[in-house]
Backbone as a printed PyTorch tensor [residue, N CA C, xyz], in Angstrom:
tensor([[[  0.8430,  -1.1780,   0.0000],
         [  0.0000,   0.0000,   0.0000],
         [  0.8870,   1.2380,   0.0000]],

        [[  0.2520,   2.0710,  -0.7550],
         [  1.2570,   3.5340,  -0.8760],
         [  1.0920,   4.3930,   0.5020]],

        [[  1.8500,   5.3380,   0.7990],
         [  1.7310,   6.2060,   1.6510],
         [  0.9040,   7.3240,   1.8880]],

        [[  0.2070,   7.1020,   0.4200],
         [ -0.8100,   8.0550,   0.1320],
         [ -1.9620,   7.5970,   0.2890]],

        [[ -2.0540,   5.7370,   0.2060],
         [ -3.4430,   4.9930,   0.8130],
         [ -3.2490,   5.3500,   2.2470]],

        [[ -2.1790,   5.1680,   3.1660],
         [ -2.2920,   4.9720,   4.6510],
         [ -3.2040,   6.1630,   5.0090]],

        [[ -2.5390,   7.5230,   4.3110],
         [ -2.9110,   8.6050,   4.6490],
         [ -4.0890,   8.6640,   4.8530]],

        [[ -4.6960,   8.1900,   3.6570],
         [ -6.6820,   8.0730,   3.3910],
         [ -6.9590,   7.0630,   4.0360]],

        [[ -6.1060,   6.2610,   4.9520],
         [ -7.3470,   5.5020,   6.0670],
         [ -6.9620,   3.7740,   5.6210]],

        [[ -6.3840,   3.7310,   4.5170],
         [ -6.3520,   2.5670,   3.6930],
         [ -5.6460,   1.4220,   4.7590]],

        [[ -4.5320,   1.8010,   5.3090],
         [ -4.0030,   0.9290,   6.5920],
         [ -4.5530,   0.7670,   7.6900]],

        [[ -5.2200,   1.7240,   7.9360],
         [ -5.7480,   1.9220,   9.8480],
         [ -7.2490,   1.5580,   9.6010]],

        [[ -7.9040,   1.7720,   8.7790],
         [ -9.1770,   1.2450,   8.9340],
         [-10.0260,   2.3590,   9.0300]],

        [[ -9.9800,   3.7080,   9.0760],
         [-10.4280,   4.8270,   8.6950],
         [-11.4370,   5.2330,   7.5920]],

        [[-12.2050,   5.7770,   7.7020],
         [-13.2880,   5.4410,   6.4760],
         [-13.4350,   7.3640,   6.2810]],

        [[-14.3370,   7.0640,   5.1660],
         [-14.6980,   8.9360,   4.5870],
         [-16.1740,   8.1700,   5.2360]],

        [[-15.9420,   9.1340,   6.1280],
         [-17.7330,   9.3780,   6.8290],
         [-18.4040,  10.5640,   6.2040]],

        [[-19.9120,  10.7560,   5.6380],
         [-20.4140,  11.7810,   4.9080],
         [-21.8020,  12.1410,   6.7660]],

        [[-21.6490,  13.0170,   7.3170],
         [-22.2030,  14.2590,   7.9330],
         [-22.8550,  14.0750,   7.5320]],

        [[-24.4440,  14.3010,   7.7880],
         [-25.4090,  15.5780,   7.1040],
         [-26.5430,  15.9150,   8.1780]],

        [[-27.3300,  16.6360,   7.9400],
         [-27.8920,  17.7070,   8.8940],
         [-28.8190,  18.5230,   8.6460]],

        [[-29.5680,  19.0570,   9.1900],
         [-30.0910,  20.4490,   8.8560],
         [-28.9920,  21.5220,   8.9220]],

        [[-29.0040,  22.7170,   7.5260],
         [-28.5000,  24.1590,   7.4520],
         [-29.2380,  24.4400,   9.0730]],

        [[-30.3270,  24.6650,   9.2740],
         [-30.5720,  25.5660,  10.3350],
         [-31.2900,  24.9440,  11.2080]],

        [[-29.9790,  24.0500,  11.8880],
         [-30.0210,  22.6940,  13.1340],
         [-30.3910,  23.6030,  14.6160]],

        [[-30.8770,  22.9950,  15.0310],
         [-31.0850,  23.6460,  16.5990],
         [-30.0940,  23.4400,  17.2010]],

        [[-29.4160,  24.3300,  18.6500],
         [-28.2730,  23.9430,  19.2590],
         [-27.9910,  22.7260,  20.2520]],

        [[-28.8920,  22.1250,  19.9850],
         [-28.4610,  20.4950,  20.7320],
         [-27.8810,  19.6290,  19.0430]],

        [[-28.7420,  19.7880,  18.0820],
         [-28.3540,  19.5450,  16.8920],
         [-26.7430,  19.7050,  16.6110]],

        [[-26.1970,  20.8890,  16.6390],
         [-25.1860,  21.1070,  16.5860],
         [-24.0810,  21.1070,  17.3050]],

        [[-24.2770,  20.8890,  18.6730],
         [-23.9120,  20.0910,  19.6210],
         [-23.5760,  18.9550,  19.6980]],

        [[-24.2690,  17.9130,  19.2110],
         [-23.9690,  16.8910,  18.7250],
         [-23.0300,  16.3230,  17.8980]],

        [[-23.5650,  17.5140,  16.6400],
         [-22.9490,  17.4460,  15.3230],
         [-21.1510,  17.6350,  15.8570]],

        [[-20.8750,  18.6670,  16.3310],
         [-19.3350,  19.0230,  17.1080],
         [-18.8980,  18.2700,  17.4760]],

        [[-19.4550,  17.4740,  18.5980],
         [-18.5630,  16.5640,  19.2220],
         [-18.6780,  14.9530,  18.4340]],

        [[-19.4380,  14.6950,  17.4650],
         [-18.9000,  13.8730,  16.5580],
         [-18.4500,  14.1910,  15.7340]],

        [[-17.6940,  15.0630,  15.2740],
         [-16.8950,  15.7700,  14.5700],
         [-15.5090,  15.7750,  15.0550]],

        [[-15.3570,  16.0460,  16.3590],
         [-14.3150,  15.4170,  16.9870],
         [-13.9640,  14.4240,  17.3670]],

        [[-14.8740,  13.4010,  17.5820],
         [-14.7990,  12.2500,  17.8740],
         [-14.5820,  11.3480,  16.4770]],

        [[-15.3000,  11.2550,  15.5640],
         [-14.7220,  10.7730,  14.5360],
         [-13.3140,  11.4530,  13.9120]],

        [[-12.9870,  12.2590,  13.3250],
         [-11.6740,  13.1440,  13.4320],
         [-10.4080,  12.0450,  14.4840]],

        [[-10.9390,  12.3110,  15.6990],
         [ -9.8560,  11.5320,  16.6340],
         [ -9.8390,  10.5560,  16.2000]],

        [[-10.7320,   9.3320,  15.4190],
         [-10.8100,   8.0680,  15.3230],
         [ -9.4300,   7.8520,  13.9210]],

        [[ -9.2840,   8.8230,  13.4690],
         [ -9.0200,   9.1900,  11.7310],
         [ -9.4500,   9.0260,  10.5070]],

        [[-10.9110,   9.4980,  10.8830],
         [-11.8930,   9.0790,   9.8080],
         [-11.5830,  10.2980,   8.9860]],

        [[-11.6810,  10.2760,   7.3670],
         [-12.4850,  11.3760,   6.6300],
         [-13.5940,  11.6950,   6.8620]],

        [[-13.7780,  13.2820,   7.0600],
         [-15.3270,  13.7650,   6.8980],
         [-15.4270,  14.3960,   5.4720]],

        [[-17.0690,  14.0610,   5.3080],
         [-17.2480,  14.6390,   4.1530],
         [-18.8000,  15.5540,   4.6570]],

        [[-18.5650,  16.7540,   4.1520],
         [-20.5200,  17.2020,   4.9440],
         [-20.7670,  18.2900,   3.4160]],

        [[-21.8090,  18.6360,   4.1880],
         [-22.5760,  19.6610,   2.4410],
         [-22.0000,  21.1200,   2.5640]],

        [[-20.9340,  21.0260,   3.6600],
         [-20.2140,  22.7770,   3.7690],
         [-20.7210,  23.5670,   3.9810]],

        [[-22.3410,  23.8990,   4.4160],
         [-22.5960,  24.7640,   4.8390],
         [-22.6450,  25.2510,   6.4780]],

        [[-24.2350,  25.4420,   7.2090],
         [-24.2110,  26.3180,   8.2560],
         [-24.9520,  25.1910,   8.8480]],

        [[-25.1090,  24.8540,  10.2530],
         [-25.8090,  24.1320,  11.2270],
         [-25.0820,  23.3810,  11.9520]],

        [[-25.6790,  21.7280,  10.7980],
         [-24.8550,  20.7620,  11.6660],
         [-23.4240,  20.4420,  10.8730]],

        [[-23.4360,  21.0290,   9.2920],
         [-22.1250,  20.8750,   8.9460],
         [-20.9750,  21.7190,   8.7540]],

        [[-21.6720,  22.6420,   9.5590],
         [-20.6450,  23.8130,  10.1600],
         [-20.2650,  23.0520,  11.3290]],

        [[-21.0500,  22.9410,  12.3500],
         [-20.8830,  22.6410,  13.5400],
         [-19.5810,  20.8490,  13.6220]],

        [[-20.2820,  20.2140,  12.8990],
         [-18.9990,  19.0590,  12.3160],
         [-17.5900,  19.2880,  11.8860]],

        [[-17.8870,  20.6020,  10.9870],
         [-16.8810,  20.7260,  10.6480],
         [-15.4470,  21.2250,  11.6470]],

        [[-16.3600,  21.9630,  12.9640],
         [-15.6820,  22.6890,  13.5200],
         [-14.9840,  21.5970,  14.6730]],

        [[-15.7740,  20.8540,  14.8590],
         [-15.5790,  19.6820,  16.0040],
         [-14.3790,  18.4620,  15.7830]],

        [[-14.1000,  18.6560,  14.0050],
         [-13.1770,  18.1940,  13.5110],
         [-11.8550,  18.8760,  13.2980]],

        [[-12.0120,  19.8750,  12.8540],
         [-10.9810,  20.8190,  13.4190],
         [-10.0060,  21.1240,  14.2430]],

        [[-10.9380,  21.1970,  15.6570],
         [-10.7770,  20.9660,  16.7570],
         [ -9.2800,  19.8960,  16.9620]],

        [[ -9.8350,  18.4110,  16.5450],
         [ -9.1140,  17.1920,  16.4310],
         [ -8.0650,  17.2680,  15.7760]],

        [[ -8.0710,  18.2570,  14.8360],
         [ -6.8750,  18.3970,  13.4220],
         [ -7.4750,  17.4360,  12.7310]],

        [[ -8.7410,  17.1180,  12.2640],
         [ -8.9090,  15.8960,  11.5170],
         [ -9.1200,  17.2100,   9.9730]],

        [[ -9.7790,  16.1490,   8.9300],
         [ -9.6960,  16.3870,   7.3790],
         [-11.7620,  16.4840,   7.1080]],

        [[-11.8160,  18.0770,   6.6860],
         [-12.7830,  18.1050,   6.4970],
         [-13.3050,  18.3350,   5.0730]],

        [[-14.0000,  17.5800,   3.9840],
         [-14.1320,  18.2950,   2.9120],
         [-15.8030,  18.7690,   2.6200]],

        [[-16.2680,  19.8440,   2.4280],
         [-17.3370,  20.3550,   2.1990],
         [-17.9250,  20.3990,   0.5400]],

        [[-19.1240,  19.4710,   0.1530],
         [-19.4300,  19.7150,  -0.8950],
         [-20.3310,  21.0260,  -1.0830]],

        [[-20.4120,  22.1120,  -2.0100],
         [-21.0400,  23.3150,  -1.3730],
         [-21.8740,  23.1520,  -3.0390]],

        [[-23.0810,  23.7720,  -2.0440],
         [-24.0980,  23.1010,  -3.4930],
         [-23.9740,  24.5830,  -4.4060]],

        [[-23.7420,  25.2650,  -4.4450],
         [-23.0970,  26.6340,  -5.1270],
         [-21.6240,  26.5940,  -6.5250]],

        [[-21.5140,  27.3890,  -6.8050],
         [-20.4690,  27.8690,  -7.2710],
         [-19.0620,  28.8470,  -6.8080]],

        [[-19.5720,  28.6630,  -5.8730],
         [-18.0310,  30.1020,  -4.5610],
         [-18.1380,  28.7990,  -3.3360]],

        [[-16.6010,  28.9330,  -3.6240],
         [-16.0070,  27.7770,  -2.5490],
         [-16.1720,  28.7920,  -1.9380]],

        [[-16.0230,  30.0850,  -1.2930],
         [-15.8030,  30.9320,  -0.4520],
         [-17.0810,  30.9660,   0.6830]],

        [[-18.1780,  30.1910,   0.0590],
         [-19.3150,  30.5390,   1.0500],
         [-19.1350,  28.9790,   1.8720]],

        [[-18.2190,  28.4800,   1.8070],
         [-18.2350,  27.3670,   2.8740],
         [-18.2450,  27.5600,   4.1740]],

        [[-18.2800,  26.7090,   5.1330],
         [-18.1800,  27.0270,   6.6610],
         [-16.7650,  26.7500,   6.5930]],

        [[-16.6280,  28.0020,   7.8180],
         [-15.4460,  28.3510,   7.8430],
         [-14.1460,  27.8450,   8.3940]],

        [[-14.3100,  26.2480,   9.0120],
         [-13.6160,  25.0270,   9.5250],
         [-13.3390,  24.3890,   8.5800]],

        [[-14.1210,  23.9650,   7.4000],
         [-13.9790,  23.1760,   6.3150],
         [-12.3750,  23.4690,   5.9660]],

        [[-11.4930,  21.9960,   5.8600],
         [-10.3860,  22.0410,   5.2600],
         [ -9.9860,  21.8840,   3.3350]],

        [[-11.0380,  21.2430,   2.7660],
         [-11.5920,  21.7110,   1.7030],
         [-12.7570,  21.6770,   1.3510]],

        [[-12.9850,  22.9980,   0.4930],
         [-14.0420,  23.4920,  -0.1380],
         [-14.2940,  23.2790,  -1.4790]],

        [[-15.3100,  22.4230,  -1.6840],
         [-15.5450,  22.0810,  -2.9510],
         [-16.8100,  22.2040,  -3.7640]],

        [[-16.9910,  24.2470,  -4.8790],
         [-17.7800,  24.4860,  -5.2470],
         [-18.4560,  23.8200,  -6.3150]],

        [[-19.6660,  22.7430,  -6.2490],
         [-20.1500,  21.6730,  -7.4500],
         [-20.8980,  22.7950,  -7.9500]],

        [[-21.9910,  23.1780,  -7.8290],
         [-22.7270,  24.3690,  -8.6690],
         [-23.6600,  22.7610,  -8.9350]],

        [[-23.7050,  21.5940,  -7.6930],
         [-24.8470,  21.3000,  -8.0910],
         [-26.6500,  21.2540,  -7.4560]],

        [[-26.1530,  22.2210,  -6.5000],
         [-27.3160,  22.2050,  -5.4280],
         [-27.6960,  21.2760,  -5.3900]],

        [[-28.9860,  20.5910,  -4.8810],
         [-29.3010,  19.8100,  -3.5490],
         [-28.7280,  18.3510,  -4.7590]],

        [[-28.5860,  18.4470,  -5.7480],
         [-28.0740,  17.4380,  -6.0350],
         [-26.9560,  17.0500,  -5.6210]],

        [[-25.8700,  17.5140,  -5.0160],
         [-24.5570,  17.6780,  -4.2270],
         [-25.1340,  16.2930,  -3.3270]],

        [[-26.2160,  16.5760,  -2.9630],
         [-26.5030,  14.7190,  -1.7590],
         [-26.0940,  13.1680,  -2.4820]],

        [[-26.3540,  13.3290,  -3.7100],
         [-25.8270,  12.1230,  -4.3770],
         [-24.5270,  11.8750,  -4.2550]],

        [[-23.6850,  12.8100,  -4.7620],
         [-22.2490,  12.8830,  -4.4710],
         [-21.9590,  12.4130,  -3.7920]],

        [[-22.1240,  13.3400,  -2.3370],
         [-21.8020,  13.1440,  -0.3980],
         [-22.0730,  11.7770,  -0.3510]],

        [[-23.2690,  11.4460,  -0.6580],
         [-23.7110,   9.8690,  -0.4300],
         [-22.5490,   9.0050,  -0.9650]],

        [[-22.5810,   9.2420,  -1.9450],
         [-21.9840,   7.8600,  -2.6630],
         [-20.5870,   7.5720,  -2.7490]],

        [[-19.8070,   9.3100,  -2.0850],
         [-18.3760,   9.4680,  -1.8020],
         [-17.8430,   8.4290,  -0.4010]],

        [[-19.0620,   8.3870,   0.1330],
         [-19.4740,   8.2760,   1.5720],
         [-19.0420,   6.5750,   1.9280]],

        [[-18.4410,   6.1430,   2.9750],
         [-18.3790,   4.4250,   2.9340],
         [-19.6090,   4.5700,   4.3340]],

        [[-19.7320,   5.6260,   5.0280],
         [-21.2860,   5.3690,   5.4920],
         [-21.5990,   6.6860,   5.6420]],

        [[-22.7310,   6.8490,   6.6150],
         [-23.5540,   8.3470,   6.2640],
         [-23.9640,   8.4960,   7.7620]],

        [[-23.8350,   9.3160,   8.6860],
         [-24.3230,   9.9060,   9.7980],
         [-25.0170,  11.2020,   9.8170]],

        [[-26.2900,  10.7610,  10.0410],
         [-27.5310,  11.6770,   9.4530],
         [-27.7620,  12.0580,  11.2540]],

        [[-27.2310,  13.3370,  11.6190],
         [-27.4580,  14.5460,  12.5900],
         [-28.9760,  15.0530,  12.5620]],

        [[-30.0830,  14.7040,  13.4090],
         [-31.3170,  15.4500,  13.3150],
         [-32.0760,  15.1850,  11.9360]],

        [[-32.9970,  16.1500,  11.1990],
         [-33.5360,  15.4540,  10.0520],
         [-34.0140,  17.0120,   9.7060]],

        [[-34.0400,  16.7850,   7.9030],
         [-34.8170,  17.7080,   7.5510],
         [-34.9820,  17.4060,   6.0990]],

        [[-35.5940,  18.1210,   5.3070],
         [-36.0220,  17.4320,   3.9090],
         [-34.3960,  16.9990,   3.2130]],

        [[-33.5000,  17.5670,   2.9530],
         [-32.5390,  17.5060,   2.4790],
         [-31.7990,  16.1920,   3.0950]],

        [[-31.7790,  16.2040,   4.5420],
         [-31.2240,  14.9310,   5.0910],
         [-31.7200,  13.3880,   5.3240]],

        [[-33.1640,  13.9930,   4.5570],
         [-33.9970,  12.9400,   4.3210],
         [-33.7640,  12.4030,   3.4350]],

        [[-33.4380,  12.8400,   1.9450],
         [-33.2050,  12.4320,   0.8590],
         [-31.6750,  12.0020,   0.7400]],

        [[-30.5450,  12.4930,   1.7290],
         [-29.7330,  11.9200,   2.0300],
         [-29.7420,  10.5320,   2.1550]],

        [[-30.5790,  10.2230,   3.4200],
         [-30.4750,   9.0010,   3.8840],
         [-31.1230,   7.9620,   3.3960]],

        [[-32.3420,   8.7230,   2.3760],
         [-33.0780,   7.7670,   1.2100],
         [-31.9940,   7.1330,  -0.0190]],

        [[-30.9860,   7.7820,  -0.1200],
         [-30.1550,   8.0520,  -1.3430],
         [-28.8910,   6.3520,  -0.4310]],

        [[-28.6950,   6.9930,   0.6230],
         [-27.4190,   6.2810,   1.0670],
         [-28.3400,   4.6570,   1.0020]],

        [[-29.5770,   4.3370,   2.0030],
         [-30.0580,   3.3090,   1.7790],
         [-30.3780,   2.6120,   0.5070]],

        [[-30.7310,   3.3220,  -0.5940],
         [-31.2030,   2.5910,  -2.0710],
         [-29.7590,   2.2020,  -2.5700]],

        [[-28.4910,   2.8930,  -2.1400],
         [-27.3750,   2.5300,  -2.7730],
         [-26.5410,   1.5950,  -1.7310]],

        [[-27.1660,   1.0260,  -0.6120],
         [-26.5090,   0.2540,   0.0790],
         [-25.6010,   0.7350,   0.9390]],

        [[-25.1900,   2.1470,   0.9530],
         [-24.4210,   2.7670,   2.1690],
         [-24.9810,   2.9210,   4.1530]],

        [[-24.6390,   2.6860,   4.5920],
         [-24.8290,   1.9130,   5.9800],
         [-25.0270,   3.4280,   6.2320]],

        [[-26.2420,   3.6190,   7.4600],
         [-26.8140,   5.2460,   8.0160],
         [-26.5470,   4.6710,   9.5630]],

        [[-26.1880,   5.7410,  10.8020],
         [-26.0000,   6.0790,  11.3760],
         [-27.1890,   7.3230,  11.7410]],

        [[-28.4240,   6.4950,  12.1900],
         [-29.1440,   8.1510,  12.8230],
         [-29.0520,   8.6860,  14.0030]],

        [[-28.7910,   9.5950,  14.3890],
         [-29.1760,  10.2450,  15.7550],
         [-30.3420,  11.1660,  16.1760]],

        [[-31.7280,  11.0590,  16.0860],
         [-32.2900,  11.7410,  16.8230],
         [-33.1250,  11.9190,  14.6400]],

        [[-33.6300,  13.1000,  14.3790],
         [-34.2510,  13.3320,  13.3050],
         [-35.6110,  12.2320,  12.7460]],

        [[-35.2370,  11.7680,  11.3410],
         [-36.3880,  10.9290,  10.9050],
         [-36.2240,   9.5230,  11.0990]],

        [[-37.4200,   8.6190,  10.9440],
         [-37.8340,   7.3200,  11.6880],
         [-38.0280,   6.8310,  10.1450]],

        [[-37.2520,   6.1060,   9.5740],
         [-37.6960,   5.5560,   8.3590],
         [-37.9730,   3.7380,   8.2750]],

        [[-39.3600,   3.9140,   7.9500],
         [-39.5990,   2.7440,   7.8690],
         [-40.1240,   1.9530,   6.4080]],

        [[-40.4070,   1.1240,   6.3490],
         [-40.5060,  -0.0360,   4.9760],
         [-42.1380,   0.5590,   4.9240]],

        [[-42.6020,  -0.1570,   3.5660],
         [-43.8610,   0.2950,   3.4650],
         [-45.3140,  -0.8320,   4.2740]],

        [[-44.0170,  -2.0140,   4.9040],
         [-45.0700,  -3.0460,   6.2320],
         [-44.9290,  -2.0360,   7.6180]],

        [[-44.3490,  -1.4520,   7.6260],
         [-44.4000,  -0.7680,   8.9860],
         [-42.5850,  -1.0300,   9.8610]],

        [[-41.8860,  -2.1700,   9.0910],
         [-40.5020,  -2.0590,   9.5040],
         [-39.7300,  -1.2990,   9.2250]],

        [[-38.1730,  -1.6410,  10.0460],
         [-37.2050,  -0.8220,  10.1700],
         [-36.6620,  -0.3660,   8.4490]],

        [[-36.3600,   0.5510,   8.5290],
         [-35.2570,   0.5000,   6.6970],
         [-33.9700,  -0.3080,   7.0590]],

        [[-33.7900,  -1.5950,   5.8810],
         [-32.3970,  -1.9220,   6.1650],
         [-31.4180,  -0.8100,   5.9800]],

        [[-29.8320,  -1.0450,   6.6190],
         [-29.3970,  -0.3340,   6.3550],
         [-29.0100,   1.0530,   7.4030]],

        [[-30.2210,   1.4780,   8.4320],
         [-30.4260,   2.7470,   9.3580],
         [-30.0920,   1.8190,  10.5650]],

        [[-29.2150,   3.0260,  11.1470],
         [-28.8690,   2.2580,  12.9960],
         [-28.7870,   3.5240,  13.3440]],

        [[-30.1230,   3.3840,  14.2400],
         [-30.3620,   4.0700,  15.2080],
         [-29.5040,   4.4720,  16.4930]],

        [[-28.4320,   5.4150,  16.5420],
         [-28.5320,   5.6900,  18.2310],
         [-29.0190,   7.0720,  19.1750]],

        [[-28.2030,   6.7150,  20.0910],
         [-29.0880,   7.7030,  21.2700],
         [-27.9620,   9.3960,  20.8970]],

        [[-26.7020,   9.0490,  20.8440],
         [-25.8320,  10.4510,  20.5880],
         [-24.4030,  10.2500,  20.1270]],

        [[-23.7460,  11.4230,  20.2110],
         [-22.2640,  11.1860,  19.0070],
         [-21.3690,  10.2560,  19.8100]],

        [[-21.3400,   9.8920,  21.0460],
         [-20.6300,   8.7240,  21.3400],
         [-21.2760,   7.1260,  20.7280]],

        [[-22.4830,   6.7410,  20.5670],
         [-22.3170,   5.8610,  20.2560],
         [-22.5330,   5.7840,  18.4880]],

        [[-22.6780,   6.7570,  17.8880],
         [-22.6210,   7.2250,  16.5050],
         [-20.8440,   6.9150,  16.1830]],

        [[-20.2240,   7.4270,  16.9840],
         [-18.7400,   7.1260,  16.1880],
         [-18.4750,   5.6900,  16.7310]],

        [[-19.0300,   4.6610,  17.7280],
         [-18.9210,   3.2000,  18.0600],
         [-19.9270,   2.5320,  16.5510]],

        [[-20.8450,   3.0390,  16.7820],
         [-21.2270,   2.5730,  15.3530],
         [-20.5660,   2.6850,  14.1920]],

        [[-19.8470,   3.6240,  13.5670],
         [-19.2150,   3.7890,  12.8860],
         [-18.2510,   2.7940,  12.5480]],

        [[-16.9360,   2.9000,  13.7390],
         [-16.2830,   1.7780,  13.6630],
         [-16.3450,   0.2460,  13.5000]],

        [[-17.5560,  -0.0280,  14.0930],
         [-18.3810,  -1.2310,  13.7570],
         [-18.7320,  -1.5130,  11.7580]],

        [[-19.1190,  -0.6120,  11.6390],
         [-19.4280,  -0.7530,  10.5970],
         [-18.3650,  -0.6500,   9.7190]],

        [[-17.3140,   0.4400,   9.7250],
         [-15.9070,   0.2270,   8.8920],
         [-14.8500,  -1.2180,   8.7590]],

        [[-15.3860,  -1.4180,  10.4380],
         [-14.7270,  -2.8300,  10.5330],
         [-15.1260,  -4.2330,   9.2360]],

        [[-16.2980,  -3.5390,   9.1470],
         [-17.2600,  -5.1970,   8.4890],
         [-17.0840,  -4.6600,   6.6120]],

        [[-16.3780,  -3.6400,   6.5360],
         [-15.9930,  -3.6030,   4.8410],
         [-14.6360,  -4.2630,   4.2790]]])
């Protein structure tokens, strides 16, 4: 393995985790979002979030924090309107289509709270087989009334980054 795989996680077991959130998360939301931001970061995961304001500001900053690697997909054209932790900024100019991307860049998806955008996130990560991580937001179920394969539920960002690792482990 090159030195440039270790870097990206390729030796240690490190994965690109994709964030997502509500833009305009409440402050337990973003609270959250922070300290799994640091907590994954410490683990040496990649983050990947949608670069803006809430919970992927608030991620971004919590990673930071850690010295971890943040990259922001920004659904715009001006890398400049990213949040301002983001270690890169990356202007797609494809608005909310930018969730496909995040998703599929993603080896899993930790969906912070819920809102239409992070809904279609986590609709996107499940139809393509990417493993979700929810904390708190939407309850997605099958059209019998079961769980969505795929969604693991926990209670907050400590057991969100135990999940995580669990799940990086089993790729």
């Amino acid at each position: 393995m090159t030195r440039a795989a270790e870097d990206r996680g390729g030796a240690t077991g490190a994965a690109y985790v994709a964030v997502v959130g509500p833009g305009d998360a409440t402050e337990a939301e973003t609270d959250v979002a922070h300290r799994l931001g640091h907590l994954l970061a410490s683990a040496g995961h990649m983050l990947l979030c949608g670069g803006l304001g809430g919970v992927m500001a608030a991620v971004a900053r919590g990673a930071a924090d850690a010295g971890g690697v943040v990259v922001g997909l920004l659904p715009g054209t001006d890398r400049h309107a990213g949040a301002p932790h983001l270690t890169v900024a990356l202007a797609t100019g494809l608005g909310e289509m930018r969730n496909a991307l995040l998703v599929r860049a993603a080896d899993v998806v930790v969906a912070v709270g819920g809102s239409w955008g992070t809904l279609s996130e986590v609709a996107l990560a499940v139809r393509t087989g990417v493993p979700v991580v929810a904390i708190g937001g939407w309850t997605v179920t099958t059209p019998d009334g079961g769980h969505a394969p795929g969604v693991h539920h926990v209670a907050d960002a400590a057991e969100a980054a135990v999940a995580v690792g669990r799940l990086v482990a089993r790729r």
